[in-house]
N, C-alpha and C positions, 0 to 999 in steps of 0.2 A: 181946384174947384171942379166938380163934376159937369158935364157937360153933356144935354139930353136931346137929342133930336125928336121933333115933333111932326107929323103931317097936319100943317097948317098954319096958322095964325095966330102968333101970342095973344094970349086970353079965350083960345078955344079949349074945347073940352081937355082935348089932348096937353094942354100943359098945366091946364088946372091938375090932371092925375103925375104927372111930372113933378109936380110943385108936393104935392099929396107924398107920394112916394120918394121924393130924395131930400125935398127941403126949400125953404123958402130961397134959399142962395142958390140954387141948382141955373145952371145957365144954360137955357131953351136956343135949340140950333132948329129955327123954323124949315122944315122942307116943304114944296110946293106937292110933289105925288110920293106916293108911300114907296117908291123904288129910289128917289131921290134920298130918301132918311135912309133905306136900308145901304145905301151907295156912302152919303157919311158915314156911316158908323163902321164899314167896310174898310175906309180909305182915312179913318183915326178923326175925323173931326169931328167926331161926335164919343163919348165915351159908350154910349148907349142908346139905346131908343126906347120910345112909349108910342106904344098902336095899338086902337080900339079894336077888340074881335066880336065884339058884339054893342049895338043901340037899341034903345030902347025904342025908339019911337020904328026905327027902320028892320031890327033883328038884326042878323051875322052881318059884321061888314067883312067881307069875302076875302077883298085882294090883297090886305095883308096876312091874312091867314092863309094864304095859295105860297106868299113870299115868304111865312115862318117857315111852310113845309117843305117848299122846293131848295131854299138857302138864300132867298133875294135875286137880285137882278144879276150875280157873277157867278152864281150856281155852287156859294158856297155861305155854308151859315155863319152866321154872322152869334159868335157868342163873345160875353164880355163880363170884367168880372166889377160890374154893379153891386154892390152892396143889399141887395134885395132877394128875394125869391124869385123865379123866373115870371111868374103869372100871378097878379093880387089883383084882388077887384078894389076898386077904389071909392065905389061910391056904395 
């Protein structure tokens, strides 16, 4: 079973595109900050992750886009082989 880490709370946006992009079975690894999911998927308990890089309501959410760039909070990027395209808009 795939396993997705999210920043947040089952049923926010972030696992509605989770759910969108791997499947209704996909099993949501909730993180509380977006250094937390980037640190799962680092350290295997997560197979991958979903971070919003831009809202609508707010524009660019920033800090995981500083964390795609720099490689996360270990300074090394975090790549995984998800069954996806790296970057799909989802909604």
């Amino acid at each position: 079973m795939t396993t997705v880490a999210i920043q947040g709370a089952p049923g926010a946006f972030s696992h509605e595109a989770a759910r969108r992009l791997y499947g209704a079975a996909v099993q949501i690894v909730p993180c509380q900050t977006f250094e937390e999911l980037f640190t799962a998927v680092s350290a295997g308990r997560a197979d991958g992750g979903v971070v919003p890089v831009e809202n609508t309501l707010a524009g660019a959410v920033q800090r995981p886009m500083d964390l795609l760039l720099t490689g996360g909070p270990h300074g090394a990027a975090v790549l995984t082989g998800l069954p996806s395209p790296s970057i799909r808009r989802t909604s």
